[in-house]
Residue frames as a rotation matrix with the C-alpha (Angstrom) as fourth column:
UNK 1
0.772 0.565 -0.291 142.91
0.624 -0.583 0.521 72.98
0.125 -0.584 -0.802 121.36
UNK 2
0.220 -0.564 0.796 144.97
-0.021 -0.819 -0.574 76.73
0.975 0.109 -0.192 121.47
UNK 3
-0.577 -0.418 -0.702 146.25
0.699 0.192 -0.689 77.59
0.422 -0.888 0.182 124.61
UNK 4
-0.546 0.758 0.357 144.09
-0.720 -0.643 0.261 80.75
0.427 -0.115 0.897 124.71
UNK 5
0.073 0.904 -0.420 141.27
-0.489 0.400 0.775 77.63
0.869 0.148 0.471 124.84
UNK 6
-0.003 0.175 -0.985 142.60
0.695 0.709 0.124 75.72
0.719 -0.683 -0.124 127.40
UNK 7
-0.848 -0.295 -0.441 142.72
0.509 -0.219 -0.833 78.55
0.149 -0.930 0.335 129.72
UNK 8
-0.269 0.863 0.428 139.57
-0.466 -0.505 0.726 79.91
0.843 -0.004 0.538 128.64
UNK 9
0.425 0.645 -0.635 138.79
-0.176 0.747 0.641 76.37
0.888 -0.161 0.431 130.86
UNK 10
0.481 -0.225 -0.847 140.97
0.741 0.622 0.256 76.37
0.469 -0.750 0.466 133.47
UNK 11
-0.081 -0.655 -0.751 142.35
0.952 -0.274 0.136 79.04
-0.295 -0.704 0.646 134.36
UNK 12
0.581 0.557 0.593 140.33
0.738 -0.668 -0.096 82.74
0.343 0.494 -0.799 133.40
UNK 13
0.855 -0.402 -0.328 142.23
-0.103 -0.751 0.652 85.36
-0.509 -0.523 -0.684 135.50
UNK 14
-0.278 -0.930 0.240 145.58
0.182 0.194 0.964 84.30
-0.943 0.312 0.115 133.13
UNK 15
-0.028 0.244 0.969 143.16
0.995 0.098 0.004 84.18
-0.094 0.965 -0.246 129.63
UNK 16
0.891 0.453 -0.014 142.64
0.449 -0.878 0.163 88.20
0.062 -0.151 -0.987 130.54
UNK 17
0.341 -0.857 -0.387 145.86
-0.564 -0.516 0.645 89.35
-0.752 -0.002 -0.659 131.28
UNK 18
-0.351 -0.472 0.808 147.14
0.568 0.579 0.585 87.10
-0.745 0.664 0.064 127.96
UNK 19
0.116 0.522 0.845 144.36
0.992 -0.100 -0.074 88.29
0.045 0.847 -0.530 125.70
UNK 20
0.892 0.007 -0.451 144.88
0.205 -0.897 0.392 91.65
-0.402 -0.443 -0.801 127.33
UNK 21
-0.109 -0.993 -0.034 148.98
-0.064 -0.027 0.998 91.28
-0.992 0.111 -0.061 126.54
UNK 22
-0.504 0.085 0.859 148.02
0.863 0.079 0.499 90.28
-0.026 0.993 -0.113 122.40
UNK 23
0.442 0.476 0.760 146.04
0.786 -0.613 -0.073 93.33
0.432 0.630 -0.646 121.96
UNK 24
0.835 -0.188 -0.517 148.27
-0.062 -0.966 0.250 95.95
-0.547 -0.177 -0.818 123.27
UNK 25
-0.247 -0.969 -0.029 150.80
-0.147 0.008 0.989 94.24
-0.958 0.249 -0.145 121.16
UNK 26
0.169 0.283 -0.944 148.60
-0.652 -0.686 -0.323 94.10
-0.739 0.670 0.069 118.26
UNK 27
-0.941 -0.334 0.057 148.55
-0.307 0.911 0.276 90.38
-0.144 0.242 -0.959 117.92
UNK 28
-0.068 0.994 -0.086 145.27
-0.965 -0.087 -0.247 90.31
-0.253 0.066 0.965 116.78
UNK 29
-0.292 -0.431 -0.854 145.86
-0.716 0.691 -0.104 87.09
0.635 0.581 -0.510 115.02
UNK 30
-0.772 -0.272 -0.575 146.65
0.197 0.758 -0.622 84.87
0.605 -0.593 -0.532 118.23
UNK 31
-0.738 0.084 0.670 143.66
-0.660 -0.298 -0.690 86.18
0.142 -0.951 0.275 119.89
UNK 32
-0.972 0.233 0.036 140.93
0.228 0.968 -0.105 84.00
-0.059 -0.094 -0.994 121.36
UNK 33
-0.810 0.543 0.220 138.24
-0.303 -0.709 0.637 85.83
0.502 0.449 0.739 119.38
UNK 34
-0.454 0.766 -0.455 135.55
0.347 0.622 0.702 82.85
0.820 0.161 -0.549 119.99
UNK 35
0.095 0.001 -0.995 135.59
0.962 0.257 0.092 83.00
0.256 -0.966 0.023 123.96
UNK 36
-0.895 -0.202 -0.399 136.78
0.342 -0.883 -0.321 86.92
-0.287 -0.423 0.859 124.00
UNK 37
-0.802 0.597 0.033 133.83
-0.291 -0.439 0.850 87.89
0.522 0.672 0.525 122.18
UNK 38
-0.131 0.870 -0.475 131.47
0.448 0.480 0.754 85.51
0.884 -0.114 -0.453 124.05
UNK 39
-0.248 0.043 -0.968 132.87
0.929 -0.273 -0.250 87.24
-0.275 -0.961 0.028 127.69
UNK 40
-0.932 0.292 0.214 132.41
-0.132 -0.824 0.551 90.80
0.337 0.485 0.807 125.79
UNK 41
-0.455 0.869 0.196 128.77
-0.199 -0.314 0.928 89.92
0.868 0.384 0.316 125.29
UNK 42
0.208 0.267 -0.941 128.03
0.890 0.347 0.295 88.40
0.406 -0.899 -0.165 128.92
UNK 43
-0.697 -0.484 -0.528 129.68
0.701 -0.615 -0.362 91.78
-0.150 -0.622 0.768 130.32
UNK 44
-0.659 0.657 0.367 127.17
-0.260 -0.656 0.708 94.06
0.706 0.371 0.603 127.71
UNK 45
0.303 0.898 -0.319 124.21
-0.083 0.358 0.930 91.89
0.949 -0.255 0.183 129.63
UNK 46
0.211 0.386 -0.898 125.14
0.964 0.068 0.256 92.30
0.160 -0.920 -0.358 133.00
UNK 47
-0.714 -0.490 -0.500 125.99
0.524 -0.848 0.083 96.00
-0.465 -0.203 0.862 132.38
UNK 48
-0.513 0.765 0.390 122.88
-0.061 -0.486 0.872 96.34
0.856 0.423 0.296 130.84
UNK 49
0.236 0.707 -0.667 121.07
0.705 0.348 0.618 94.91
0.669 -0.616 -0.417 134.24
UNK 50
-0.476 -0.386 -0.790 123.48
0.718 -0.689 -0.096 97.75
-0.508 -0.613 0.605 136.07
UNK 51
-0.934 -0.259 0.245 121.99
0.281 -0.958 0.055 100.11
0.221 0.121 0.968 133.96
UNK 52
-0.057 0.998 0.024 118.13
0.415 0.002 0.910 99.25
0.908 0.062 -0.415 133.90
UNK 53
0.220 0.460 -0.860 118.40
0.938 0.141 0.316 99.34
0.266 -0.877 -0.401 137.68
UNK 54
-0.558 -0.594 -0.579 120.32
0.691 -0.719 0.073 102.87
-0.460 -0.359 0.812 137.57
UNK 55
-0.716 0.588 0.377 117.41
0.024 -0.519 0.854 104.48
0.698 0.620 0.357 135.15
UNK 56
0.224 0.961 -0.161 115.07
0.564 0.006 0.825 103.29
0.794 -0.276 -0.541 137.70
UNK 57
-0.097 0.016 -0.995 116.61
0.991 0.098 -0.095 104.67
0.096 -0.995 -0.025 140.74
UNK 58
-0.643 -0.554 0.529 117.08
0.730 -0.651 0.206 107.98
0.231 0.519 0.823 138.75
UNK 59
-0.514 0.858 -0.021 113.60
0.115 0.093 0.989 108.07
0.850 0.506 -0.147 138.70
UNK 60
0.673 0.413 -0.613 113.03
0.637 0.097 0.765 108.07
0.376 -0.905 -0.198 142.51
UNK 61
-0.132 -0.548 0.826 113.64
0.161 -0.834 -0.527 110.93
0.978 0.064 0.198 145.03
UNK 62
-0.690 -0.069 -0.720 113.94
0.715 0.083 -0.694 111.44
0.108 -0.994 -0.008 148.37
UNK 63
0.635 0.704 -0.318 111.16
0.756 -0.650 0.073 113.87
-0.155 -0.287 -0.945 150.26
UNK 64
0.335 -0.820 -0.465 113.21
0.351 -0.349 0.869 117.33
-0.875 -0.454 0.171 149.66
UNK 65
0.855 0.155 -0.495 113.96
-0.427 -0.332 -0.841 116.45
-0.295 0.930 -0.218 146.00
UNK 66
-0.014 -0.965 0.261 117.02
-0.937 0.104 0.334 115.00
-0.349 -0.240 -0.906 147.07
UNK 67
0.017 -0.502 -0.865 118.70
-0.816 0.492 -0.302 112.12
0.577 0.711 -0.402 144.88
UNK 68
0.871 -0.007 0.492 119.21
-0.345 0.704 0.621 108.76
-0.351 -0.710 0.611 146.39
UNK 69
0.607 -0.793 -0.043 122.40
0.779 0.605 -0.162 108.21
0.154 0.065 0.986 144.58
């Protein structure tokens, strides 16, 4: 197991600011693709659920014409 891996498990708020430290240095190599890739897609899918709910609110208007956001 990489170190990248074991902190994927224990200890997430370090695997970010590591993985975060290899790609401005362009250590692509050493990164923890498997696990960076899997939090990537978990972020797409709750930033998709931020957007559905922002299309709908778009959609709705106060008496007036006025915006609710």
């Amino acid at each position: 197991m990489t170190e990248l891996s074991t902190l994927y498990r224990t200890d997430y708020s370090a695997l970010a600011q590591r993985n975060a430290e290899l790609l401005r240095s362009g250590r692509y190599a050493e990164l923890d693709v498997e696990h960076l890739l899997e939090e990537l897609s978990d972020m797409g899918k709750s930033e998709g659920d931020r957007s559905f709910a922002g299309d709908l609110s778009d959609g709705m208007s106060l008496p007036g014409g006025a915006n609710p956001r």
